[in-house]
Phi, psi and omega in degrees: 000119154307147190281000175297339196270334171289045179239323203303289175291358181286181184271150179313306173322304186305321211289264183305337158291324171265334170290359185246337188240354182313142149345167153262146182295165167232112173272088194309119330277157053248115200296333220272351193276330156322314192260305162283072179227170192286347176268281167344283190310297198286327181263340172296321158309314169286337181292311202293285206293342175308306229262349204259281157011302192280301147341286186326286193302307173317302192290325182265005176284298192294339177240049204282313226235039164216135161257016192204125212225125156322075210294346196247026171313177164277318172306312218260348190263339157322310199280359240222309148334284231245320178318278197313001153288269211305356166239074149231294179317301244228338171292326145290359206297322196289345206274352161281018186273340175233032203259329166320299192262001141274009169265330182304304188319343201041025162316301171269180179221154164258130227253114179295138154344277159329309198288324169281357156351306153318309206232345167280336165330312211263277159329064177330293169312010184231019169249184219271336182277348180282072162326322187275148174287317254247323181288320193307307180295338161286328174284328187305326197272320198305307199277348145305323181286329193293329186233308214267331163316310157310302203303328178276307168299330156335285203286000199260357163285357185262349185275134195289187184328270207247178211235172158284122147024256172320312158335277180355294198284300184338286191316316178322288173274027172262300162337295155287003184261318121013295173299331162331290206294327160280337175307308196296327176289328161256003143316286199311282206310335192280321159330305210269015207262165175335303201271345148286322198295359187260329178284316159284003177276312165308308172308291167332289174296134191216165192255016191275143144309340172279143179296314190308302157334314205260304182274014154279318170290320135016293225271306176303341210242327176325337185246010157251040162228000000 
């Protein structure tokens, strides 16, 4: 298959911008050419760092008038649930605001069919029939909860009765923020795979001139691709 052939549903313009600046196909594997790169590598940081940053801030708003916290409460086994969705959803949501000029760059490479065929049996987000980022990335998070929910209720049996405060919140957000970091890399590959990148390189695209503008519309549009 030619990277020309991801052209077949775009508008003409598109058509020839990608055979001519396009990524080259890859066939999986090797996963490491996907994962390890400076577009990969930068959003998984900035995701790690948000998702840690934000919690942090919430959690210590919210807990301004306690020093001391309850580990097997109903908030830490909430949070302890529920984190690897809701950072499934909301730590990816953003990554197609720049993946048009990291597939020009050839940073990401875009993922033939064929080669997952294999992995969508298993991997639900990765068939062709899911269209929204926003679904893909909640399942992404469903299946990220399957090991880090045990693994978190595990550690807070191990932690005594009650915690310091700060402990609290740290552990807390380190934990979603952990979760990010399994989330983002396989968000990116469900982007990246044939049958979205041609819908987002079209979703992406806008005539505006303004940068502000540009990467807003962007920004809005990020949970239908």
């Amino acid at each position: 298959m030619k990277s020309g052939d991801l052209g077949l549903h775009l508008p003409e313009q598109h058509r020839v911008n990608i055979r001519r600046r396009g990524a080259p196909i890859v066939v999986l594997p090797p996963k490491i050419r996907l994962c390890l790169n400076t577009f990969t590598i930068l959003q998984c940081a900035f995701g790690a760092s948000v998702s840690f940053l934000v919690p942090f801030s919430f959690l210590s708003l919210v807990l301004a008038g306690m020093t001391m916290v309850t580990t097997m409460s109903a908030q830490t086994m909430s949070i302890a649930i529920t984190s690897p969705i809701i950072c499934g959803v909301l730590a990816p949501i953003f990554i197609p605001v720049m993946l048009p000029e990291a597939i020009a760059k050839h940073q990401v490479v875009p993922i033939p069919h064929d080669a997952l065929r294999g992995y969508e049996r298993f991997f639900v987000f990765l068939r062709p029939t899911i269209k929204y980022g926003i679904v893909r990335n909640a399942l992404i998070g469903a299946y990220v909860s399957l090991f880090m929910v045990p693994l978190a209720l595990f550690i807070l049996l191990l932690l005594p009765d009650r915690l310091d405060k700060l402990a609290f919140v740290t552990l807390a957000s380190s934990y979603i923020s952990v979760n990010a970091l399994f989330v983002i890399p396989l968000s990116i590959i469900s982007f990246c795979t044939e049958a979205n990148v041609p819908r987002i390189l079209v979703i992406m695209n806008n005539n505006h001139t303004n940068k502000v503008k540009h990467l807003l519309f962007r920004a809005l549009y990020c949970p239908l691709c």
